[in-house]
TIROMAR-490141 format. One record per residue (C-alpha): residue in three letters; x, y, z; residue number from 0. Coordinates in Angstrom, 2 decimals, padded with zeros to 5 digits, always signed. Layout:
<sites>
SITE:ALA:X:Y:Z:NUM $
...
</sites>
This chain:
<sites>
SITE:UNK:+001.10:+027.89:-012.95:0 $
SITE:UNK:+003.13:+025.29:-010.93:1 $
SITE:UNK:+006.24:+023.81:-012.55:2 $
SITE:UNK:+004.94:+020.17:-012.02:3 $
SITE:UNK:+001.62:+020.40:-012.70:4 $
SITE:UNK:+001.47:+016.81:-013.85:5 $
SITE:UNK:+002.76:+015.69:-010.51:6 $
SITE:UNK:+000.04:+017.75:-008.86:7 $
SITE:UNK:-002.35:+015.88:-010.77:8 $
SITE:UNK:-000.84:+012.44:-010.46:9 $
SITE:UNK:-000.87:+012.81:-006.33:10 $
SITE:UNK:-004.93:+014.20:-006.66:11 $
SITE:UNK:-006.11:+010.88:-009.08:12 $
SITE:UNK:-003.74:+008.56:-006.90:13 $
SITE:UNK:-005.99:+010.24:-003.75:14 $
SITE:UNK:-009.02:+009.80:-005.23:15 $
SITE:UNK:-007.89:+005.71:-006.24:16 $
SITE:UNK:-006.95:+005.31:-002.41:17 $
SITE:UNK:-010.27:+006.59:-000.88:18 $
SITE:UNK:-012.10:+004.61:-003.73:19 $
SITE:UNK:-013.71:+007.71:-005.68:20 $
SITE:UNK:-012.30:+005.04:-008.17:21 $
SITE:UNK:-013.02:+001.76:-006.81:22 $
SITE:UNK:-010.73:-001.34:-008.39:23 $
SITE:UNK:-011.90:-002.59:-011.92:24 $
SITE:UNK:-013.39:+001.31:-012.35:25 $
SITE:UNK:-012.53:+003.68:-015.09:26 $
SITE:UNK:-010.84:+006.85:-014.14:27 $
SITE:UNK:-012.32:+009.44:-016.50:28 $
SITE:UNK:-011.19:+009.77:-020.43:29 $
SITE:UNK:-008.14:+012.36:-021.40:30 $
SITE:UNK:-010.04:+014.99:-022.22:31 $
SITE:UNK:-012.54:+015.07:-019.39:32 $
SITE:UNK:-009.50:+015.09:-017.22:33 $
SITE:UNK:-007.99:+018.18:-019.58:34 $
SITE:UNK:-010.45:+019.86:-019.30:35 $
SITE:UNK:-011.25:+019.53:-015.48:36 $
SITE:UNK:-007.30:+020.54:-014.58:37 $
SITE:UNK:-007.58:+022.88:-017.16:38 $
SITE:UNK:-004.39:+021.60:-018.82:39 $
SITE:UNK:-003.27:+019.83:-022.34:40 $
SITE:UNK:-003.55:+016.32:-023.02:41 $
SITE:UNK:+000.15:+015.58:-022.71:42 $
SITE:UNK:+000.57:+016.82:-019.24:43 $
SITE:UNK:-002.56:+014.33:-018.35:44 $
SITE:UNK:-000.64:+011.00:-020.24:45 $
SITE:UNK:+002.12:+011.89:-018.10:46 $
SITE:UNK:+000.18:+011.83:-014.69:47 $
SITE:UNK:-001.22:+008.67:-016.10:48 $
SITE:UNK:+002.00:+007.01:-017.07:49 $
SITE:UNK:+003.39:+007.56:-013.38:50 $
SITE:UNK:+000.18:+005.90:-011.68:51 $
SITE:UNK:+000.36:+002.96:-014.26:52 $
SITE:UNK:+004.42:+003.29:-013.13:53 $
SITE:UNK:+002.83:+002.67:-010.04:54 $
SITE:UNK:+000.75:+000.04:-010.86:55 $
SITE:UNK:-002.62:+001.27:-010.04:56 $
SITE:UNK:-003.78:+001.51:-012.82:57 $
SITE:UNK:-003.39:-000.31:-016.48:58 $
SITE:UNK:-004.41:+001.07:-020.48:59 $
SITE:UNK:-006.64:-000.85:-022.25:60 $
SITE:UNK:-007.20:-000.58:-025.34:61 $
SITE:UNK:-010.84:+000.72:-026.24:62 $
SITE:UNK:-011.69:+000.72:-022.67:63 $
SITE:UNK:-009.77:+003.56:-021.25:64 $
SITE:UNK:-007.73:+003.45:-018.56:65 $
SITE:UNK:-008.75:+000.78:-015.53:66 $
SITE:UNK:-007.88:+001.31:-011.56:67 $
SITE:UNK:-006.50:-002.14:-010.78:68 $
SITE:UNK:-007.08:-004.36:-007.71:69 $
SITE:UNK:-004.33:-003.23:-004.90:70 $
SITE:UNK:-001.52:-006.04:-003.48:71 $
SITE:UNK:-001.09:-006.64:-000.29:72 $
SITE:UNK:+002.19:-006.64:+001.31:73 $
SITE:UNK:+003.28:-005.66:+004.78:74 $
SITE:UNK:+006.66:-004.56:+004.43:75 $
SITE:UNK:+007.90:-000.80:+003.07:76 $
SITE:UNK:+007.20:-000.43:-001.07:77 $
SITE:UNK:+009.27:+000.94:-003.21:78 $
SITE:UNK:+010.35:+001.39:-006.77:79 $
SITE:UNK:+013.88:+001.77:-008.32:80 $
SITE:UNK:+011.72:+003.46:-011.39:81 $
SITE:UNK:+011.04:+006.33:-008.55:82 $
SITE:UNK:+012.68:+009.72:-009.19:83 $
SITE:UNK:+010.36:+011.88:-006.84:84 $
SITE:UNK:+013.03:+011.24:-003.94:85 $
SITE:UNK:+012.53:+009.35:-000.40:86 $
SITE:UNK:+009.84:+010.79:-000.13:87 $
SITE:UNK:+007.92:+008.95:-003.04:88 $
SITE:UNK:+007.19:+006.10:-000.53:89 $
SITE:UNK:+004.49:+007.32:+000.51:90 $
SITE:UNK:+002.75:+007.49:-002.94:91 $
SITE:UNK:+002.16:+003.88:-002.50:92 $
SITE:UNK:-001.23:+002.60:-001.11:93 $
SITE:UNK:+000.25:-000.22:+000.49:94 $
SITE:UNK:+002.57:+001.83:+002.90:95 $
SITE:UNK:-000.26:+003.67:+004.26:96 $
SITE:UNK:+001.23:+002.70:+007.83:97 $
SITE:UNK:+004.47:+005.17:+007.42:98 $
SITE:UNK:+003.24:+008.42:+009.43:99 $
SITE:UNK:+006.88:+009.85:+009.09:100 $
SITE:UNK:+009.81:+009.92:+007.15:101 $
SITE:UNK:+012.54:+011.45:+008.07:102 $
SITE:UNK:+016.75:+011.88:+007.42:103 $
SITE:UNK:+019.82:+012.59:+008.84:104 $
SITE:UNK:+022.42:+013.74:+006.74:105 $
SITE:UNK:+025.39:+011.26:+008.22:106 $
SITE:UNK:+028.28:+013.13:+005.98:107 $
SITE:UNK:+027.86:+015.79:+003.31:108 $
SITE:UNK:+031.47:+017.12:+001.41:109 $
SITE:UNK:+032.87:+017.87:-001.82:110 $
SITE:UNK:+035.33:+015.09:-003.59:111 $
SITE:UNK:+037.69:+014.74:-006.61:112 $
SITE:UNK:+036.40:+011.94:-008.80:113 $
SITE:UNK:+040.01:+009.87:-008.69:114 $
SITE:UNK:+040.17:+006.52:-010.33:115 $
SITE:UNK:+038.20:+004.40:-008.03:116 $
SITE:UNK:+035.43:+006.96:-007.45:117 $
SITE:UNK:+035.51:+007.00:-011.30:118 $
SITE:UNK:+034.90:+003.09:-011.42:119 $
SITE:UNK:+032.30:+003.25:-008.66:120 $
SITE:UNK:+030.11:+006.37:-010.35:121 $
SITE:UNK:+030.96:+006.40:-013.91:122 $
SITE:UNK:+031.69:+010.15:-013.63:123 $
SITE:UNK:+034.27:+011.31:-015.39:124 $
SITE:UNK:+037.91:+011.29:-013.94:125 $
SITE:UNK:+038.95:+015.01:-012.66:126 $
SITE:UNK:+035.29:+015.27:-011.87:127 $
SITE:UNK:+034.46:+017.15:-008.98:128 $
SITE:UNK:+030.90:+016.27:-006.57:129 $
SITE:UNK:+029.17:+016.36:-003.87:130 $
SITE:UNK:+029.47:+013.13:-001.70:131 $
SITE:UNK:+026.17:+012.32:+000.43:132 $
SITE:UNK:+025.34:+010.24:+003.06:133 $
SITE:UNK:+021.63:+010.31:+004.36:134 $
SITE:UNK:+020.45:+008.17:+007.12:135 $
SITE:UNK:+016.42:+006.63:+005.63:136 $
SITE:UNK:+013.98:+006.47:+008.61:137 $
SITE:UNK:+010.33:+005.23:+008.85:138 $
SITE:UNK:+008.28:+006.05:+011.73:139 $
SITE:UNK:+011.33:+006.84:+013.55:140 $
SITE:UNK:+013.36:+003.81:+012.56:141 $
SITE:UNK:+016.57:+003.50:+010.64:142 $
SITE:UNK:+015.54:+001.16:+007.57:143 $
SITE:UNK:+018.58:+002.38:+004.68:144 $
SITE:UNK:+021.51:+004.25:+004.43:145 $
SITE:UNK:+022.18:+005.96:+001.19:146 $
SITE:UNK:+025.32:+007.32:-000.35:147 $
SITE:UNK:+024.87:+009.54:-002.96:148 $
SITE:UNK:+027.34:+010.99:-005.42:149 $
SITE:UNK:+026.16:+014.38:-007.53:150 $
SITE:UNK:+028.53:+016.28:-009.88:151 $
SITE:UNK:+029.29:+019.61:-008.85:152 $
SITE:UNK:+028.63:+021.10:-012.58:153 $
SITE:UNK:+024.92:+019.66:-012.37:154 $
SITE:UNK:+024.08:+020.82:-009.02:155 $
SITE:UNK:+026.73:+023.55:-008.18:156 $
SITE:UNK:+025.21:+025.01:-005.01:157 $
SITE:UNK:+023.73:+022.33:-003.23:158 $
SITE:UNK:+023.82:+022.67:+000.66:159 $
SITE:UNK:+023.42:+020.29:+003.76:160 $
SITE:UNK:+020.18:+021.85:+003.90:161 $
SITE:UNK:+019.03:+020.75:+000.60:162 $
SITE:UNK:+020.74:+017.09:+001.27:163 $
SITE:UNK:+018.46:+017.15:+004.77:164 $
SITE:UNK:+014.97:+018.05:+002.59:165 $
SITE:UNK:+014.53:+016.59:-000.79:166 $
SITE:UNK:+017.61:+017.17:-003.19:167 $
SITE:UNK:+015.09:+015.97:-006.13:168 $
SITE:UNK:+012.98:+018.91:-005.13:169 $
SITE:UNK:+016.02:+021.37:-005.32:170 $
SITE:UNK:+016.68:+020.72:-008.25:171 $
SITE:UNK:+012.95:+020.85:-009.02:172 $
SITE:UNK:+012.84:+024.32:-007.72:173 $
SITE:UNK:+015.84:+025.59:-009.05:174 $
SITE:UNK:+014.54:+024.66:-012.56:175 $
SITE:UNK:+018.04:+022.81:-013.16:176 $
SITE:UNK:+017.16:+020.58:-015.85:177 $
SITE:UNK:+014.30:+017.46:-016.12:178 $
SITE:UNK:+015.30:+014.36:-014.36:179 $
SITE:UNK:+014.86:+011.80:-017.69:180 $
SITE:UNK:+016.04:+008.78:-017.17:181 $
SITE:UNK:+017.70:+006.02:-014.27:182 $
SITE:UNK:+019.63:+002.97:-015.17:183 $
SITE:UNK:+019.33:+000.23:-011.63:184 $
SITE:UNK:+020.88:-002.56:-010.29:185 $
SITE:UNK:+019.73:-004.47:-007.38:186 $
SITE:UNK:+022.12:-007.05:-005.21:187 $
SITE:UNK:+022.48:-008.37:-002.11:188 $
SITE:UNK:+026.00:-007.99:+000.38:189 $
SITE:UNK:+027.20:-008.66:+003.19:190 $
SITE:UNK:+026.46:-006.62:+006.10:191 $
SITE:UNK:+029.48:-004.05:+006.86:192 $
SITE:UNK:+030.03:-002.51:+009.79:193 $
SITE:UNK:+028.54:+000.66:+009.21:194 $
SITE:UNK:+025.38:-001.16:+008.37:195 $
SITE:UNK:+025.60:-002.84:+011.58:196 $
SITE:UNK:+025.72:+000.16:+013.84:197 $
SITE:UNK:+023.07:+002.49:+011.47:198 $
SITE:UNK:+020.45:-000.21:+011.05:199 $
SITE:UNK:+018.41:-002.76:+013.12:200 $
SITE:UNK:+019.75:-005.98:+011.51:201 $
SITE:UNK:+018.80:-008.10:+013.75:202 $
SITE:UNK:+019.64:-012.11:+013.10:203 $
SITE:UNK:+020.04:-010.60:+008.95:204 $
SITE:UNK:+024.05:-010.77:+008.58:205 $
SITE:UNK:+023.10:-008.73:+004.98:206 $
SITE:UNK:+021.26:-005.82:+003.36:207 $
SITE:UNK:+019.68:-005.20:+000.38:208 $
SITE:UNK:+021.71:-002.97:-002.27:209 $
SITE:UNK:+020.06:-001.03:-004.71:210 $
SITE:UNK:+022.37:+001.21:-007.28:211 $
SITE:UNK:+021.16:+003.67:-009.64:212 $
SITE:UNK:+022.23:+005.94:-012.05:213 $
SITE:UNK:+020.62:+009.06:-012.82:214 $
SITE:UNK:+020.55:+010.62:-015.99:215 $
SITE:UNK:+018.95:+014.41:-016.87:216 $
SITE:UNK:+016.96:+014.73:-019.98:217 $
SITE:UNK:+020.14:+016.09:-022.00:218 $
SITE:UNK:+022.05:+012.62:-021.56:219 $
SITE:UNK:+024.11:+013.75:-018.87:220 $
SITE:UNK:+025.19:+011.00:-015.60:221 $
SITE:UNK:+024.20:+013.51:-012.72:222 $
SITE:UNK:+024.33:+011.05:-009.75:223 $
SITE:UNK:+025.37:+007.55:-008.42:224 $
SITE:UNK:+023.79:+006.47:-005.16:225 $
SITE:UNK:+023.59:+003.45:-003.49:226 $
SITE:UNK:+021.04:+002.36:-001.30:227 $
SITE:UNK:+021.51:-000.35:+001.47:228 $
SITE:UNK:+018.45:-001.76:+003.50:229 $
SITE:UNK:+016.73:-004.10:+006.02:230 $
SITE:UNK:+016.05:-006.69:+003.33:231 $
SITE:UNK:+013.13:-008.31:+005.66:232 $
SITE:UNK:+011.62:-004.72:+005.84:233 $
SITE:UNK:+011.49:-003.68:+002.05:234 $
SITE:UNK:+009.73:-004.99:-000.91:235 $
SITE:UNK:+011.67:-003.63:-003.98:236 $
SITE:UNK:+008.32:-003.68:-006.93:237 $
SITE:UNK:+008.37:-003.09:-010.34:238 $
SITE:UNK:+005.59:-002.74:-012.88:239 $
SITE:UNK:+005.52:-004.28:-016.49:240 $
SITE:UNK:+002.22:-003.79:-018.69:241 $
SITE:UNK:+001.80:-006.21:-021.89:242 $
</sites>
């Protein structure tokens, strides 16, 4: 049986919402048609349904069921700081049905001590050692956000360049490490640096978008600190609230 089975499920109802098997305003089917179509419990089909109303495509009601809601329309690259699928999750979203490609270049991959500063900037603990990454976000070929990733060593103890080049989120996935739980956010704007000059296509922009999360796993435990900077005219940073 595959380890994310509820992800498997999530990607097959969010395919069926995109090609309109479930138009807008429909009804997907109740939870136990659904259980007993995958062939799985209850619980694993909430959580497929929590991640597409995460999404936003769809919304609970009460005594109803669960309605596919009427898409947005927005021509710049979606994404969610609730997302802990990886880069990869942009393409989950019906409104960046343009990206063909995705693709990244690991720009510097190496093991650090967590000194004082680091320890300010992460929130790992001081002595800590981890894995520093920096990963080079492209879309269709263009550089659109650099991220720079810190993982501790004890949480992730033999990740590779090759992982940081694929999906580390599905390494860990693989390697049955533990259940990504939980992500704490912050999103800012800066000043462009340097580096952000030369990686990305600024243009007239003289700043970037900065997104900074913290990842927790599902025993409590502060895994990573990464912090994304992008074209800010190029992203659309979305977030879902049901009431």
């Amino acid at each position: 049986m595959p380890k994310n089975l509820y992800s498997d499920i999530y990607h097959i109802l969010k395919g069926e919402i995109d090609s309109n098997v479930y138009p807008p305003k429909s009804i997907l089917p109740g939870e136990e048609d659904l259980s007993s179509r995958f062939s799985v419990t209850r619980n694993t089909i909430r959580r497929a349904l929590k991640k597409l109303q995460a999404d936003g495509l769809v919304y609970t009601v009460k005594g109803r069921g669960v309605v596919v809601l009427e898409p947005i329309v927005d021509n710049r690259v979606i994404f969610s700081a609730a997302n802990h699928f990886g880069f990869q999750d942009l393409m989950s979203f019906p409104q960046n049905k343009f990206i063909k490609q995705l693709t990244t270049k690991v720009l510097e991959f190496k093991e650090v001590q967590i000194d004082e500063e680091l320890s300010k900037h992460t929130s790992f603990t001081l002595g800590d050692t981890a894995y520093y990454v920096e990963r080079l976000r492209m879309v269709n070929g263009q550089a659109m956000a650099i991220d720079a990733s810190y993982f501790r060593k004890d949480s992730v103890p033999n990740l590779s360049l090759a992982d940081a080049e694929g999906s580390i989120y599905q390494y860990i996935r693989d390697e049955n490490l533990f259940k990504i739980a939980a992500a704490r956010s912050i999103a800012s704007v800066e000043t462009a640096t340097e580096k952000e000059f030369k990686n990305l296509n600024l243009g007239d922009a003289n700043c970037v978008g900065v997104l900074k999360k913290y990842v927790y796993t599902d025993l409590g435990n502060l895994f990573e600190c990464t912090e994304t900077k992008y074209i800010p005219n190029h992203y659309s940073l979305v977030g879902f609230e049901s009431y």
